[in-house]
N, C-alpha and C positions, 0 to 999 in steps of 0.2 A: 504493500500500500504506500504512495506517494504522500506524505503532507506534507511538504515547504519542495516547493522548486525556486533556484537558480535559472535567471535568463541572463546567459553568458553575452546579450547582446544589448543593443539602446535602440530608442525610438519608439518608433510604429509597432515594429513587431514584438517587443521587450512588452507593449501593452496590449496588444492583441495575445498573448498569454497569458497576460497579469489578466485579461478580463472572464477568460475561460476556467483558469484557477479560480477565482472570486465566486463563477458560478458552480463552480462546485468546492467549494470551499474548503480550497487547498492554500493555504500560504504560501506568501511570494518573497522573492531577495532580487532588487536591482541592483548592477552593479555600474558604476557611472565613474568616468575618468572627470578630470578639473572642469575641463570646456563645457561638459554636460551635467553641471552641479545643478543649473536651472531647470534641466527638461524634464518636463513630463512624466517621464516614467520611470525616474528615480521618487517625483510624489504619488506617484499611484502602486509601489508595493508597500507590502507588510516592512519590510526593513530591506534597506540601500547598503551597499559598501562599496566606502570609495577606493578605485584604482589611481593611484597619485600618478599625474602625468597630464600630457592631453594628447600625442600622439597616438593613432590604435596600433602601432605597434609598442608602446612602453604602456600599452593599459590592455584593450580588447583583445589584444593578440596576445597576450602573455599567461600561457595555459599555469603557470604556475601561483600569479597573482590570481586566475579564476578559480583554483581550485582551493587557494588559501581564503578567499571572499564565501565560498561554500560552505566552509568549516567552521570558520565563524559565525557565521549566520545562521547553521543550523539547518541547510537545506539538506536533502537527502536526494536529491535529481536535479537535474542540472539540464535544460531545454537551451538549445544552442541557436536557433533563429533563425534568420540565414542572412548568407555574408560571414565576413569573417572566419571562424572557425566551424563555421557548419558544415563545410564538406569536408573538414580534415580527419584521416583514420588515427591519427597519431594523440590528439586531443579527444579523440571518443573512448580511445582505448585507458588515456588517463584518468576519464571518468571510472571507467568502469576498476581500473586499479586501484583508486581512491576510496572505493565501496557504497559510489555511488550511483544510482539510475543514470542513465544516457539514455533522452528521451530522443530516440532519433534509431537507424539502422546500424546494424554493427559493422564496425569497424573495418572488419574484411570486406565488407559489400560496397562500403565505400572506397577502399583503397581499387578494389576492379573494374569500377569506374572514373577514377582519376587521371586514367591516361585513355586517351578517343583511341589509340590505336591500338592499345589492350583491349578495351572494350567491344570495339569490333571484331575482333578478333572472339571475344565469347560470345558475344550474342550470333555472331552468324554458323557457332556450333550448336547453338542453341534455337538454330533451325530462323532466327529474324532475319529478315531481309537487309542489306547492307550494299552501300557504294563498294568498289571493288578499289581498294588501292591500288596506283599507279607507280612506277617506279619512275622518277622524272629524269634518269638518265633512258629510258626506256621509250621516253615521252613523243609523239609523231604529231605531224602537223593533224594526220587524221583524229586525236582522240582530245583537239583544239574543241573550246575553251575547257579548262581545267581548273580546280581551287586547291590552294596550298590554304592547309590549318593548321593551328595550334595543335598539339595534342593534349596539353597539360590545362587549356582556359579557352575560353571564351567570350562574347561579346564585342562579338568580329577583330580584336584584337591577333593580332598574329595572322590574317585573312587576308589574300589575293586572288582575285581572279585573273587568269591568265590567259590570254585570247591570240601572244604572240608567241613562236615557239622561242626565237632570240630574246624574248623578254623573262624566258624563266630561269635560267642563275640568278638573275639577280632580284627578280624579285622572292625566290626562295630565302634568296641572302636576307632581303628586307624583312624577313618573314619569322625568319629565326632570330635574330636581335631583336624585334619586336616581343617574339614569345618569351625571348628571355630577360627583358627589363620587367616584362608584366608580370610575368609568372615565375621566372626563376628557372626555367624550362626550358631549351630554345630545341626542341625537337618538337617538327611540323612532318606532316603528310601531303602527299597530292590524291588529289578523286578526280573523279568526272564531274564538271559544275552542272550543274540539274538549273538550265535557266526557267524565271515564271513558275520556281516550285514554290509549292506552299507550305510552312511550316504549322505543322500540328502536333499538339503533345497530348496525353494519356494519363490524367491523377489516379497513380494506382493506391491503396490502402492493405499491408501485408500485414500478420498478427506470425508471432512464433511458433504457430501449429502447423503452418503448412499452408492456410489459405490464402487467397491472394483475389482482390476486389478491384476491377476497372469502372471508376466514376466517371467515364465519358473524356472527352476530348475537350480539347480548347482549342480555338487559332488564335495564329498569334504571328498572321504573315504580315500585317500592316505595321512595320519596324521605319525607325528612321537610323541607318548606319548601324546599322544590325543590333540596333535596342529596340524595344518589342514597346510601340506605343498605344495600341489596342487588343485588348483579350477576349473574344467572346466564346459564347457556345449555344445551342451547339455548333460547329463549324459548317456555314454554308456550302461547302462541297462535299460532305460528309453523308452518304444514304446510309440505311441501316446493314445494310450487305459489308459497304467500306469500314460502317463504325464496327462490328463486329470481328473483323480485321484486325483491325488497328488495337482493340479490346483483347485479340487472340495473343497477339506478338507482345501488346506491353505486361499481360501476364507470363509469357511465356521469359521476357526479360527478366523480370523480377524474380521468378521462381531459380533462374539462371545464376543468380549469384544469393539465393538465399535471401532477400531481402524482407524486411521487417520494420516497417511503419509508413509514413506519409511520402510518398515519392514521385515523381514525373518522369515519365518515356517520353522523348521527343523524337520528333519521324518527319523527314522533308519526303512530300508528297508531289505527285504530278497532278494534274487537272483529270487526267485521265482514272487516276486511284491507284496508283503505283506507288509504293513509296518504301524507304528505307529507312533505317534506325539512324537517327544522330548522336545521342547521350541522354542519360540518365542524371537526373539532378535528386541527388540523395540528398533531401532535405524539403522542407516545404518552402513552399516559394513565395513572391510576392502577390501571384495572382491567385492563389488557391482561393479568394473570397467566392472568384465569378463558381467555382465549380459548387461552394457551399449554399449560394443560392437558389441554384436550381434542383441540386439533392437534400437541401436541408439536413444536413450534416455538419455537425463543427469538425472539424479536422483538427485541430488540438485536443479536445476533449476525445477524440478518436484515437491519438496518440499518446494523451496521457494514458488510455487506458490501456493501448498496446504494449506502452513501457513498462504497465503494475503486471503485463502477464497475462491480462485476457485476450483474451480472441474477439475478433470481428463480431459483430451483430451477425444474428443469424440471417436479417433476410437481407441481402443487399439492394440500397435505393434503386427503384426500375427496373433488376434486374435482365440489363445488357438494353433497355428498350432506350427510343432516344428520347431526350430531356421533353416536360412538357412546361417546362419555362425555357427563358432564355435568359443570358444575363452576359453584359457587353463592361468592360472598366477600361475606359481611357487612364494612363497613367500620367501625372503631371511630372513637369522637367523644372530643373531647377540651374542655372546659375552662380558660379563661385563668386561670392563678394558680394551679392546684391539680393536683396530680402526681395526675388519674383518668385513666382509661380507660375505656370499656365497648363489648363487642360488644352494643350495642342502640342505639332509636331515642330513647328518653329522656337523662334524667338520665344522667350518666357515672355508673361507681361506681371506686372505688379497686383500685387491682394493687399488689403488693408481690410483685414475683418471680416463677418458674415451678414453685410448689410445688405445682399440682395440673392434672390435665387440663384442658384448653379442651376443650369441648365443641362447637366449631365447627371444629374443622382442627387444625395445627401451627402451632406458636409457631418462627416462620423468623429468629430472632433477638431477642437479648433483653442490655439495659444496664445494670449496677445503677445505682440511685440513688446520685448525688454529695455531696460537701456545696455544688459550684457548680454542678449540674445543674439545670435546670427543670424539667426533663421524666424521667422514668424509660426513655421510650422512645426511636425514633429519632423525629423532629422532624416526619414528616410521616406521612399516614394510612398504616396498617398492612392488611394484605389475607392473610389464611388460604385460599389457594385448595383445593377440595376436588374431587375427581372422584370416580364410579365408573360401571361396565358400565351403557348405558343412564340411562335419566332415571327416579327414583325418583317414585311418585305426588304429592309437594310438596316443596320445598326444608322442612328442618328450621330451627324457626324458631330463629333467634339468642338466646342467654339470657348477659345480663353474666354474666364471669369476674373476679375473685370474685364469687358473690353480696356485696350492697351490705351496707358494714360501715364503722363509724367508722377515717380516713382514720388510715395510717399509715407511716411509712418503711421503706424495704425493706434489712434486714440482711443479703442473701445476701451 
């Protein structure tokens, strides 16, 4: 039995677990570096302890300071967020050495998904469909255009496409210095680029016993620079022949590496309904709301109760049928240096406050501005989940709140 968890992390998601414990009435411990002495959800646990610093790597990153903040505090689980140390096997496995709950996948499941090119390498033993690695010395004007990835990260960093064949040393070259300032990594792959694919992911929910639950799909092809600015579901190209598919393989993923609790399969798809495995995000993610809206499911309370040891609900939501809501979350961007916001894919624009309707969802929480604050809001991306009966003819396109206006400080 869990009663006090650690949230190894800040912001949005550090309360998006403080409010799920709250509802079942489990005690919480923030843990917050100098910079983040004001936020939010260092005042909304049971008890805070400070990481002295403000860098995340002399605070957030430092498994040794989160595990000394735990013992202190009296937590007994330790729920890791995501970012940071949520995908690390090295920090789950210290939890668990420490004698205490890791509410997340174990450790080994995460480490065989850490690397894209080990990964592929399992799931396509494990019968998932897969891009076929190319050998770039190998490479023909015919098997033109081609993508060099990361293996070790994400979020198009370490990403080229390549459409010339004289243009590939070097942008290989660009490719791996990239991977390795971001990630520490500089080992890339080449594929076949899949142009006009569409990216689709799979929230799977696994328990220690063996079962393994597909909550439907998300899309998430509408990106700006391969950051993902719209989520919805169910995904417009998606029949139920396809969702079934896609529901086969991302169980069949998860079973592949033994996987146990909250997790996403991602699959670049064709128009046609072709598609292949991209990675597995061993962790829950920023969008998992859009999927809780339509299943009505909390997925932390789903995970807390994975981590005490139970097993899945017996009957799973829909079981495999498609969603009969819909639910779409623009994510807002933000700006280094300058208190904006904006629900779009441009330019941020400035927020002062909740003086007027959003016209993409509800405002799930809101901070005034400080005199030591940076930020107006909480510290990480923000997510308006929206549903209703059925799937309306197009998601409603996102339009910054406020319209764009010379920058100002918020006197609520």
């Amino acid at each position: 039995m869990i009663t006090r968890v650690l949230v190894a992390n800040r912001g949005e998601i550090a309360r998006r677990v403080f409010r799920t414990c709250r509802d079942l009435g489990i005690g919480t411990v923030a843990v917050y570096s100098d910079a983040d002495a004001d936020s939010p959800h260092r005042a909304e646990a049971d008890r805070a302890v400070r990481l002295p610093g403000s860098a995340p790597a002399e605070t957030y990153l430092r498994v040794d300071l989160l595990l000394d903040a735990a013992r202190a505090a009296g937590a007994d689980a330790v729920h890791p967020g995501y970012g940071f140390l949520s995908e690390n096997a090295e920090f789950a496995q210290a939890v668990l050495d420490a004698g205490l709950t890791w509410i997340g996948p174990p450790p080994a499941a995460i480490a065989a998904m850490g690397s894209k090119v080990e990964a592929k390498e399992l799931m396509a033993g494990a019968g998932v469909p897969v891009l076929p690695e190319l050998d770039p010395a190998a490479v023909t004007e015919a098997d033109l255009p081609v993508l060099i990835k990361a293996s070790a990260g994400g979020g198009g960093r370490g990403m080229r496409v390549v459409r010339r064949l004289a243009d590939l040393p070097g942008e290989i070259a660009t490719a791996r210095a990239e991977a390795a300032s971001a990630f520490g990594d500089p080992t890339v792959f080449c594929e076949p680029y899949v142009a006009a694919g569409r990216h689709l992911e799979v929230q799977v929910l696994a328990d220690a016993h063996g079962t393994v639950w597909s909550l439907g799909e998300r899309e998430c092809s509408l990106q700006r620079r391969h950051q993902k600015v719209v989520e919805e579901t169910p995904s417009p190209m998606v029949d139920d022949a396809l969702r079934a598919e896609l529901s086969e393989a991302a169980v069949a993923a998860a079973k592949a590496i033994d996987y146990v609790g909250a997790g996403t399969v991602e699959f670049l798809a064709r128009p046609d309904g072709t598609f292949w495995f991209l990675e597995t995000n061993t962790r829950l993610q920023v969008e998992h709301p859009v999927t809780e809206c339509v299943t009505g499911l909390d997925l932390v309370a789903e995970q807390l109760r994975i981590a005490a040891g139970s097993g899945c609900r017996p009957t799973r939501p829909g079981r495999g049928a498609p969603p009969s809501r819909c639910g779409c979350t623009p994510r807002t961007r933000r700006r280094t240096g300058a208190r904006t916001a904006a629900l779009s894919a441009g330019s941020p624009s400035p927020v002062c406050g909740p003086c007027s309707t959003v016209p993409t969802g509800r405002v799930s929480g809101w901070t005034p501005a400080s005199s030591t604050a940076r930020w107006w809001a909480p510290p990480t991306t923000r997510c308006w989940p929206r549903s209703s009966p059925g799937r309306p003819p197009g998601p409603r396109r996102p339009r910054a709140w406020p319209p764009r206006s010379p920058a100002r400080r918020c006197t609520a």
